[in-house]
C-alpha positions as CSV (number, residue, x, y, z in Angstrom):
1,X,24.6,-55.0,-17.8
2,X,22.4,-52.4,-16.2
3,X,19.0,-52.1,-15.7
4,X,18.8,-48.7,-14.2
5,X,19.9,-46.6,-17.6
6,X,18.9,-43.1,-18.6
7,X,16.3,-43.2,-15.3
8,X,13.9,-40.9,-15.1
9,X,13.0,-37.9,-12.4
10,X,11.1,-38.8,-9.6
11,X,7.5,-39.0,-10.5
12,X,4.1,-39.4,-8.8
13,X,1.7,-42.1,-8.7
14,X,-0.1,-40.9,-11.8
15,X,3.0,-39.4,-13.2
16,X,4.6,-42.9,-13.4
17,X,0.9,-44.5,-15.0
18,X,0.5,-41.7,-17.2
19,X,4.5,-42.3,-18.5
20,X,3.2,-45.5,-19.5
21,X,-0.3,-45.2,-19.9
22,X,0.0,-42.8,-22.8
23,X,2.3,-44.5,-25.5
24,X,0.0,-47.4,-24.7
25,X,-2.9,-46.3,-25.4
26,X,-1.6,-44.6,-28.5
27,X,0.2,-48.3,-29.0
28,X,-2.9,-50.2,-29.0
29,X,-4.9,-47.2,-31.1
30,X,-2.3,-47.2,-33.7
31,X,-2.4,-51.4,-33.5
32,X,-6.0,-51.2,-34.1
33,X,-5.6,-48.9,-37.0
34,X,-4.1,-52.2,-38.9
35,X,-8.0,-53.9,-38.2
36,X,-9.6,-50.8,-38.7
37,X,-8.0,-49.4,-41.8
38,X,-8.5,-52.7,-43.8
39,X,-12.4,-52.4,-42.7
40,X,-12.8,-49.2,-44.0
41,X,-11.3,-49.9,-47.8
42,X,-13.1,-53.2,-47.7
43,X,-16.1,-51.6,-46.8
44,X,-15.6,-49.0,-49.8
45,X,-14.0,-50.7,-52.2
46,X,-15.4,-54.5,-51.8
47,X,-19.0,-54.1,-50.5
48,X,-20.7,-55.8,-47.5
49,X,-19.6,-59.0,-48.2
50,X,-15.9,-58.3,-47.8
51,X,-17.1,-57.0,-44.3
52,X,-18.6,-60.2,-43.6
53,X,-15.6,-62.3,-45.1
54,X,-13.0,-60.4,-43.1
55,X,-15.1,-60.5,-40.0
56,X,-15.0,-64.7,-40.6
57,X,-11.5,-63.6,-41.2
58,X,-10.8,-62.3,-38.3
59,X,-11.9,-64.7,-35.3
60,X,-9.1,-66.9,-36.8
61,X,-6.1,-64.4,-37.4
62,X,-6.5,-62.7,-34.2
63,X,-5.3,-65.5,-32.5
64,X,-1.8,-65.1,-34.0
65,X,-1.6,-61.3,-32.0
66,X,-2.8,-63.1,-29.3
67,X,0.2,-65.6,-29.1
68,X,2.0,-62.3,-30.0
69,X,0.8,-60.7,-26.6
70,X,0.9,-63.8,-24.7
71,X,4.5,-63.6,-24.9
72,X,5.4,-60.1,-25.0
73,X,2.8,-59.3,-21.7
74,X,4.2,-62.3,-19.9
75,X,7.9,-61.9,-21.0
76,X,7.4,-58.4,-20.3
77,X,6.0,-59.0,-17.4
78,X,8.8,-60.7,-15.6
79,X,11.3,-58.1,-17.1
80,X,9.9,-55.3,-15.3
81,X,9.5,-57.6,-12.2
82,X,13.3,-58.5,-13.0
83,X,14.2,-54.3,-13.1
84,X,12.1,-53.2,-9.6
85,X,14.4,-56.6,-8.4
86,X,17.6,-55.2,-9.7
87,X,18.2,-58.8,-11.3
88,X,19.8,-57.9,-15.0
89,X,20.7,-61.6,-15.5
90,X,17.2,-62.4,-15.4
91,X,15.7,-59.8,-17.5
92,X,18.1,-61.1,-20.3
93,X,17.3,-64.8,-19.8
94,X,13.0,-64.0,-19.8
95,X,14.1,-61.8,-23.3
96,X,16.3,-64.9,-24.8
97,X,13.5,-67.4,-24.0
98,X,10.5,-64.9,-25.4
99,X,12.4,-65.0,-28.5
100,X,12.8,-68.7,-28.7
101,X,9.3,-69.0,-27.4
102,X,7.7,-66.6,-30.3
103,X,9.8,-69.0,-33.2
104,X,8.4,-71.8,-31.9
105,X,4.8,-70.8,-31.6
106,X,4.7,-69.4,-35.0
107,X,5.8,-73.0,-36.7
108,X,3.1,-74.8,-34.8
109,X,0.6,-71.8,-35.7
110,X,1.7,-72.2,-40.1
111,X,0.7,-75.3,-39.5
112,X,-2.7,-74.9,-37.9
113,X,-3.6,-72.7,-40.7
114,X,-2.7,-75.1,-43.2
115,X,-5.1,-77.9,-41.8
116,X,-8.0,-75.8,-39.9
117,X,-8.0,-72.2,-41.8
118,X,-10.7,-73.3,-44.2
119,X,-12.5,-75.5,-41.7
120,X,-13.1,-73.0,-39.6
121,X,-14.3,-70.6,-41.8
122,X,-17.0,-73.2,-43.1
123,X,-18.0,-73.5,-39.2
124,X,-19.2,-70.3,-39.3
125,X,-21.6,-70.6,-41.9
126,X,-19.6,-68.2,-44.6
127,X,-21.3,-69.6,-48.0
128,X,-19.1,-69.5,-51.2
129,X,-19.3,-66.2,-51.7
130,X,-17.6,-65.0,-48.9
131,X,-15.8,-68.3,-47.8
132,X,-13.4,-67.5,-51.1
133,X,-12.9,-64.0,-49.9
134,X,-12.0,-65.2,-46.2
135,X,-9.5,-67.4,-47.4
136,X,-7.7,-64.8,-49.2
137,X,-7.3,-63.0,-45.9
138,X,-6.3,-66.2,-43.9
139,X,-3.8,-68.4,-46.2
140,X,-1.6,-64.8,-46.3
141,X,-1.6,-64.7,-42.6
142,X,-1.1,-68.2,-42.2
143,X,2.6,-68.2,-44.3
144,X,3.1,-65.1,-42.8
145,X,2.4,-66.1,-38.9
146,X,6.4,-65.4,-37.9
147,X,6.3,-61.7,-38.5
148,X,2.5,-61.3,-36.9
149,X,3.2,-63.1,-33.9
150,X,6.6,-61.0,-33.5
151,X,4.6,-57.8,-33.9
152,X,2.7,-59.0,-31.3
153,X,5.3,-59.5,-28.8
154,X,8.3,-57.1,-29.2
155,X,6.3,-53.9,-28.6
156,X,5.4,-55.3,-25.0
157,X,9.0,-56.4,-24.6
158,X,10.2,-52.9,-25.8
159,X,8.0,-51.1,-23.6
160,X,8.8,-53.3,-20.2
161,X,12.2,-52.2,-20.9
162,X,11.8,-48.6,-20.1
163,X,11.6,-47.5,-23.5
164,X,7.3,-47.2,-24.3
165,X,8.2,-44.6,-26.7
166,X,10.4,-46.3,-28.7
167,X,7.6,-49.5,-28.7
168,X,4.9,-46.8,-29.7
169,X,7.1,-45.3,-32.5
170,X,7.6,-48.5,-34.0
171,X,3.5,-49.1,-34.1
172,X,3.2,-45.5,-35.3
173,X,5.3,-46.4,-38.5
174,X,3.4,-49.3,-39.3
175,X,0.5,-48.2,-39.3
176,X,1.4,-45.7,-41.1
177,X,2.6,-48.6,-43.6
178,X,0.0,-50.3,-43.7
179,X,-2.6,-47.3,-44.2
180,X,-0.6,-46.3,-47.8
181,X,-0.2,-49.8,-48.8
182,X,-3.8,-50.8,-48.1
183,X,-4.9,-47.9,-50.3
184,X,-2.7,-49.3,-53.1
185,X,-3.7,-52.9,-52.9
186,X,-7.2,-52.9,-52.3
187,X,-7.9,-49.5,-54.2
188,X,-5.7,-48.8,-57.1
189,X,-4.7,-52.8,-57.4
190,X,-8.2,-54.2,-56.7
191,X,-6.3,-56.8,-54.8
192,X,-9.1,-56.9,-52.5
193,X,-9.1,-59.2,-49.1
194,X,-5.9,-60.5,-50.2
195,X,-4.3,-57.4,-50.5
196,X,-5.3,-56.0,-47.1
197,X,-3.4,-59.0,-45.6
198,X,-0.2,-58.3,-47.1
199,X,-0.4,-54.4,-47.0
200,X,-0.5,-55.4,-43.0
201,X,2.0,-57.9,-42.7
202,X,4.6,-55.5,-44.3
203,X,3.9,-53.1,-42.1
204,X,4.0,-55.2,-39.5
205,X,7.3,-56.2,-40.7
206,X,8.5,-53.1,-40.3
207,X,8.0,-52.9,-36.3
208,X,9.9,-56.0,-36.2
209,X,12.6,-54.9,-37.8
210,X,12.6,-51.5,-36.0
211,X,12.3,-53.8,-32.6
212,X,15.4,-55.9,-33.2
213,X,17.3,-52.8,-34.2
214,X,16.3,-51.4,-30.7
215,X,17.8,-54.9,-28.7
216,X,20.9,-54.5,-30.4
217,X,21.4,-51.1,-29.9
218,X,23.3,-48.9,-26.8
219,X,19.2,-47.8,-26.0
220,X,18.7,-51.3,-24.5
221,X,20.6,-53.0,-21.7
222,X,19.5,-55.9,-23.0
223,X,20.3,-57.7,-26.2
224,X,18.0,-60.2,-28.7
225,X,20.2,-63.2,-28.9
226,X,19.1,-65.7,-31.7
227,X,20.6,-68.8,-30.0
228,X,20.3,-70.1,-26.5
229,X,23.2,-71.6,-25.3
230,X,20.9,-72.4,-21.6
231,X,17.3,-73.3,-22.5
232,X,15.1,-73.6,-19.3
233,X,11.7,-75.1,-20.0
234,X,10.5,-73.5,-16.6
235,X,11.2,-70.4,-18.0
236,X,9.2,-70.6,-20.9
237,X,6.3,-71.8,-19.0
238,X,6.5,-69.2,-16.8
239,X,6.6,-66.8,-19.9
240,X,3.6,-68.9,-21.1
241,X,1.8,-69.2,-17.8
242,X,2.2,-65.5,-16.6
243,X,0.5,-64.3,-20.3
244,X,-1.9,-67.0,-20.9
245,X,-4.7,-65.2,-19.9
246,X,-3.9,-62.8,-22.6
247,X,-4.3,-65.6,-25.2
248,X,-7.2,-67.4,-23.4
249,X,-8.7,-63.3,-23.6
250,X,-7.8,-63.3,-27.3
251,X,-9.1,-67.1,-27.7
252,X,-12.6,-65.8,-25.8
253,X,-13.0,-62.7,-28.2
254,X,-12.3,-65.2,-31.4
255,X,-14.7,-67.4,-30.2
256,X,-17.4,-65.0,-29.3
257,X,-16.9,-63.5,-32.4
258,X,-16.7,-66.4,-34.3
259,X,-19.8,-67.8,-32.7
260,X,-22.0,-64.5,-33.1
261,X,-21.7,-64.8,-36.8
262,X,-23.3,-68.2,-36.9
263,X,-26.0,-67.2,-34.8
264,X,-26.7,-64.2,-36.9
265,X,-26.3,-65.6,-39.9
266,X,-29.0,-68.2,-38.3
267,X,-31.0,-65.7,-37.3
268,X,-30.2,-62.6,-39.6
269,X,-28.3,-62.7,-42.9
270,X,-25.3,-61.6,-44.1
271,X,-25.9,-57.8,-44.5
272,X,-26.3,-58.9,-40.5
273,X,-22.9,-60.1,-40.1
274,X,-21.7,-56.7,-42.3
275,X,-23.4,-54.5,-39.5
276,X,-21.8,-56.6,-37.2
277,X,-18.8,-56.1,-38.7
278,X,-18.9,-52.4,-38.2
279,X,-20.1,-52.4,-34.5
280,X,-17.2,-54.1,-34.0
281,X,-15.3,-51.9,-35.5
282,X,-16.9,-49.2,-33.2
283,X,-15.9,-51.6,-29.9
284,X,-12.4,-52.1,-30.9
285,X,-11.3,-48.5,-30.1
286,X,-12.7,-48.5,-26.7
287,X,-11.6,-52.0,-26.1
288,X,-7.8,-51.0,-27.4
289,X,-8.3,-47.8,-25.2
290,X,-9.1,-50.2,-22.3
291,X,-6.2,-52.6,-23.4
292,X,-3.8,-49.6,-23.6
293,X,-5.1,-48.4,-20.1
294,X,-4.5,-51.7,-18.6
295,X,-1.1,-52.7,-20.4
296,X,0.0,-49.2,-19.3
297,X,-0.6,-49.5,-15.8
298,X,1.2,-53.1,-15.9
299,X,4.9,-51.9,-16.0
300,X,4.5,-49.4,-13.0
301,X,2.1,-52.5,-10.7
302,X,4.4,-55.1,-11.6
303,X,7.7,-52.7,-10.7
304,X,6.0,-51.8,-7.2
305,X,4.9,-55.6,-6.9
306,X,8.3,-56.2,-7.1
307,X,9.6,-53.4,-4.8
308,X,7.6,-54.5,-1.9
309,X,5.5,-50.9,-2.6
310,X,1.6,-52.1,-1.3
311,X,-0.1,-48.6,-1.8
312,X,1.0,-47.7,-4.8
313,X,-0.1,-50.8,-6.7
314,X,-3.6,-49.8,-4.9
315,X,-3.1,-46.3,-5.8
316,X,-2.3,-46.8,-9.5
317,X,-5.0,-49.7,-10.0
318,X,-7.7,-47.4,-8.9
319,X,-6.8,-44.7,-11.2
320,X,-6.8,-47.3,-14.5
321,X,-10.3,-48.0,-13.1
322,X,-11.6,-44.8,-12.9
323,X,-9.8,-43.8,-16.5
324,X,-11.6,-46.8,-18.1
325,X,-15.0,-46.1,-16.6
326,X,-14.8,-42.5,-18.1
327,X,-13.7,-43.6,-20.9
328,X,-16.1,-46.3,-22.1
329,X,-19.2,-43.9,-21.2
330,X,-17.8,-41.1,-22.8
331,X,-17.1,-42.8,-26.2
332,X,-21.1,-44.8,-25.8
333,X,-22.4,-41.6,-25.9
334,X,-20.3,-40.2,-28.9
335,X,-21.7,-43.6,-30.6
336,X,-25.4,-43.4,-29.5
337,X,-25.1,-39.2,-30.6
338,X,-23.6,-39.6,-33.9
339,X,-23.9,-43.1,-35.3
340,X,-24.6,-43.0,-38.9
341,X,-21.7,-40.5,-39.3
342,X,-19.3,-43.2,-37.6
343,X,-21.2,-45.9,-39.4
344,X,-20.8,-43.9,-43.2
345,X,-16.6,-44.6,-42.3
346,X,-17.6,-47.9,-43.9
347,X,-20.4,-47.6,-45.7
348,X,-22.0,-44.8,-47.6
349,X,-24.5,-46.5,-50.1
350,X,-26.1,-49.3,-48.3
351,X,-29.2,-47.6,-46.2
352,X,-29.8,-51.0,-45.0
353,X,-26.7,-51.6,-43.6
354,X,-26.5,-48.4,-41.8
355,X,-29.9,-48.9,-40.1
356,X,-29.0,-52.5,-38.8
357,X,-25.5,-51.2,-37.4
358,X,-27.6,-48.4,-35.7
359,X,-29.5,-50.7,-34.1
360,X,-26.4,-53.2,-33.4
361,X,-24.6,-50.1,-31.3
362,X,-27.6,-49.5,-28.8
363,X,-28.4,-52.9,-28.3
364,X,-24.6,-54.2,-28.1
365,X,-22.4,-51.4,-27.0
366,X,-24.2,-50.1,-23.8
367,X,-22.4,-51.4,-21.3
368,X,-18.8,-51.6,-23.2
369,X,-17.1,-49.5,-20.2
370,X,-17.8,-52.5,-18.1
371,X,-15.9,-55.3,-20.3
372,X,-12.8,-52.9,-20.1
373,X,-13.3,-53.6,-16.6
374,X,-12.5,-56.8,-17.2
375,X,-9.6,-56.3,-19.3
376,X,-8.3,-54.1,-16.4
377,X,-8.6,-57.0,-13.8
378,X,-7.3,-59.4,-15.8
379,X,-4.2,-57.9,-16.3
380,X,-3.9,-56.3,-13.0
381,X,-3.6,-59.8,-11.5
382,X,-1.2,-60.5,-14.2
383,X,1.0,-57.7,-12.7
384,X,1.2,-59.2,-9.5
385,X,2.4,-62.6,-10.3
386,X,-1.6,-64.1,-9.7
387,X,-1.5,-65.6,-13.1
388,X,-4.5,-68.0,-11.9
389,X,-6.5,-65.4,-11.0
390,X,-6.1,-63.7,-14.8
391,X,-6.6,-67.2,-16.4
392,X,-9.7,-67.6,-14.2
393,X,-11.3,-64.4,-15.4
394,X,-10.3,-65.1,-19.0
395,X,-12.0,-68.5,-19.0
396,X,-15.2,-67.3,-17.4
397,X,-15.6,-64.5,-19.8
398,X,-15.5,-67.0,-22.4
399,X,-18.2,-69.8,-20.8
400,X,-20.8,-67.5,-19.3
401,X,-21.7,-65.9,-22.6
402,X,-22.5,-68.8,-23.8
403,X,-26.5,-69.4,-22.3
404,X,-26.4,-66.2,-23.5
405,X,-25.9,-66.8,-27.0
406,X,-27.5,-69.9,-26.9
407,X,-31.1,-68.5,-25.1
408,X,-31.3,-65.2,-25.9
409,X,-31.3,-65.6,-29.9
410,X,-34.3,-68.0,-29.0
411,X,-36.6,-65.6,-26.9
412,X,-36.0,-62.5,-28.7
413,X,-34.3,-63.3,-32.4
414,X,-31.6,-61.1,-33.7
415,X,-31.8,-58.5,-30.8
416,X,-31.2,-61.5,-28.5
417,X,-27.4,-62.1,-30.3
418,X,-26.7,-58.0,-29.7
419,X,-27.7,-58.3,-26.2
420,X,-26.3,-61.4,-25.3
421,X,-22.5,-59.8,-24.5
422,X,-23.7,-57.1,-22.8
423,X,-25.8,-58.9,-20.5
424,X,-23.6,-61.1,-19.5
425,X,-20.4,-58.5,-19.1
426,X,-22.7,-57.1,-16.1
427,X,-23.2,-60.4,-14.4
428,X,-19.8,-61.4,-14.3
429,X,-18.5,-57.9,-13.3
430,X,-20.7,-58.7,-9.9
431,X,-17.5,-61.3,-9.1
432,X,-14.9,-59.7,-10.6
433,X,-14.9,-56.2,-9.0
434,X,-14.9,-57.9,-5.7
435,X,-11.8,-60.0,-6.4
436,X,-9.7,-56.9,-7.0
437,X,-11.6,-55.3,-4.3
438,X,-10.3,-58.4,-1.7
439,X,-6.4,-58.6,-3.2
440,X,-5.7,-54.9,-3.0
441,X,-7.2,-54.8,0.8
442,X,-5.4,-57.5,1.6
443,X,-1.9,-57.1,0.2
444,X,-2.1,-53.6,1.9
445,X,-2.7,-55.1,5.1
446,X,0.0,-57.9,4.7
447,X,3.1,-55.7,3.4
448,X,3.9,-52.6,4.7
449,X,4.2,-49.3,2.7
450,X,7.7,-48.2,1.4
451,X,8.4,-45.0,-0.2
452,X,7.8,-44.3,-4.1
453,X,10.6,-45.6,-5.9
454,X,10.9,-44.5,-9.4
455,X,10.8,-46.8,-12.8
């Protein structure tokens, strides 16, 4: 087995991040179509309160891409580390125990859902109403947690492999899935919540099965084995360890989210959580911009990592910061020009609604372009085998916002919630800047430069 097939010409710097950075994006866009897709026939075809059941919804099943990611970034991870190491044996042996690694998961997570799903919902403060339309949404992904977690993980796999159009292809088709089916199960079958879970677990079915094709086909020099004849623990938890502060990021935006609708349905109502709803819709495609920016600069940092190649993980790294920055201001200022056309993707009739998401974009959105920041770090550190450093970040994004939430709401009522993630984005950027700041300085003063090599 070889890990050097089909290799490319010898690219730049931003060549290489570009060759990856691109099909990522586009990967987590098309990803976030799934989310997106379902809010906008919701929105149209169910009313606010479907927004503000599959927002309820959402805190819970997100943590089944997150075990998805946790895998596929760490797995991934130590695949490409295994490629700039010309190691074959151990690229093979990270794939077998990701695969072993996403079955097991996914029991442990059918189960969760069976006991908490409901629970959790009523945590939030969804009343009847809404906690019946939740449910829908979160008993489907709960049976169905196998083929969501998988989805999760085998576009990163794909992608670490040397093939991030194939990965992106496979995202492409089912989105494209889910987009037709969602029309015919919410709109022409009236299936409503229930039937914009299964319209995206079929299509999300349909990158799995296009990503175990790939593994067994001449395109990969690696193959999916279903058995392990050699199981190493270690391995797993290095898997585990290494992509854990993906999850911990997932389990921080779940819990943020979670927690911001029962503090505005404290302090607002529902129509509240619906405008929520929609701003969130609005943050998700800068965030998956962000998350496509930093995934795609992960292949090419943890190659060099592994490569001994100092400047260009420095060089690389800067230019995902400076393509995040640009970004997240340009698409604020699309958002604070134009919001009630963005807005009416959702909802046309409800004036009400449209003036409270107005109002939720200035006051939650301005400083967006900073928390891709923290996406960015996170994963650079990831990268380099500082899997610590991620976790660190990840946790601390999670606890300082909430004083925030807590304080805020008191002193200035529902404005306090929307400014509550904002205002604390900025204060822990003040920390995190500096720590990728100190570890690029001082791994270019430790290992010397080497020449580009390519992926």
């Amino acid at each position: 087995m070889s890990l050097t097939h089909s290799p490319p010409p010898k690219l730049t710097i931003s060549q290489n991040f570009w060759r990856y950075a691109i099909p990522s994006i586009a990967a987590m866009l098309v990803t976030g179509l799934y989310q997106i897709v379902d809010g906008i026939f919701v929105g149209h075809y169910v009313g606010y309160q479907g927004l503000a059941a599959i927002n309820m919804a959402w805190p819970i099943t997100y943590l089944l891409s997150g075990l998805g990611l946790m895998i596929g970034i760490g797995g991934g991870t130590l695949i490409s580390i295994a490629r700039g190491e010309k190691n074959a044996q151990h690229a093979q042996r990270t794939l077998d125990h990701a695969v072993l690694l996403i079955v097991t998961v996914s029991v442990i997570a059918l189960v969760f859902f069976a006991l908490f799903g409901e629970t959790l919902l009523t945590i939030q403060g969804a009343n009847h109403t809404i906690k019946a339309f939740a449910l829908q949404y979160v008993q489907s992904f709960g049976w169905a947690a196998f083929i969501t977690i998988f989805a999760g993980a085998i576009p990163m796999l794909i992608r670490n492999d040397n093939s991030p159009k194939i990965a992106t292809g496979l995202l492409i088709a089912g989105a494209l899935t889910n987009i037709v089916l969602d029309y015919i199960f919410i709109g022409l079958f009236q299936w409503q919540l229930q039937g914009a879970a299964v319209a995206t677990i079929i299509a999300q079915a349909v990158t799995v099965t296009g990503g175990i094709i790939y593994f067994y086909s001449s395109r990969s020099p690696l193959t999916m084995h279903l058995t392990i004849t050699n199981i190493q623990l270690s391995h797993c938890w290095k898997i585990m360890s290494l992509g854990s502060s993906v999850l911990i990021m997932y389990l921080y935006t779940s819990f943020v989210v979670a927690l911001h609708n029962y503090q505005f349905i404290q302090y607002g109502t529902e129509l509240t959580v619906s405008a929520f709803a929609i701003v969130g819709y609005m943050m998700t495609l800068y965030y998956l911009v962000a998350e496509g920016i930093a995934e795609g600069m992960q292949p090419p940092v943890s190659y060099y990592y592994g490569a001994k190649q100092p400047q260009n993980i420095s060089k690389t790294t800067y230019l995902a910061i400076k393509v995040t920055i640009i970004a997240g201001i340009s698409w604020f200022a699309l958002l604070y020009s134009f919001p009630q056309t963005l807005i009416g993707l959702f909802n046309s009739a409800n004036t009400a609604l449209t003036s409270t998401a107005v109002n939720g974009i200035k006051l939650h959105l301005f400083a967006m372009f900073l928390d891709g920041l923290i996406v960015l770090a996170t994963v650079y550190f990831m990268s380099v085998d500082k899997a610590g450093k991620a976790l660190t970040i990840s946790v601390s994004n999670m606890l300082i916002q909430l004083p925030f939430l807590y304080f805020l709401p008191q002193w200035l009522g529902v404005n306090g919630v929307w400014l509550s993630m904002p205002l604390s984005t900025i204060l822990l950027n003040l920390f995190v800047l500096p720590m990728v700041w100190h570890d690029l300085q001082q791994r270019n003063k430790v290992t010397p430069s080497m020449p580009p090599a390519t992926i």
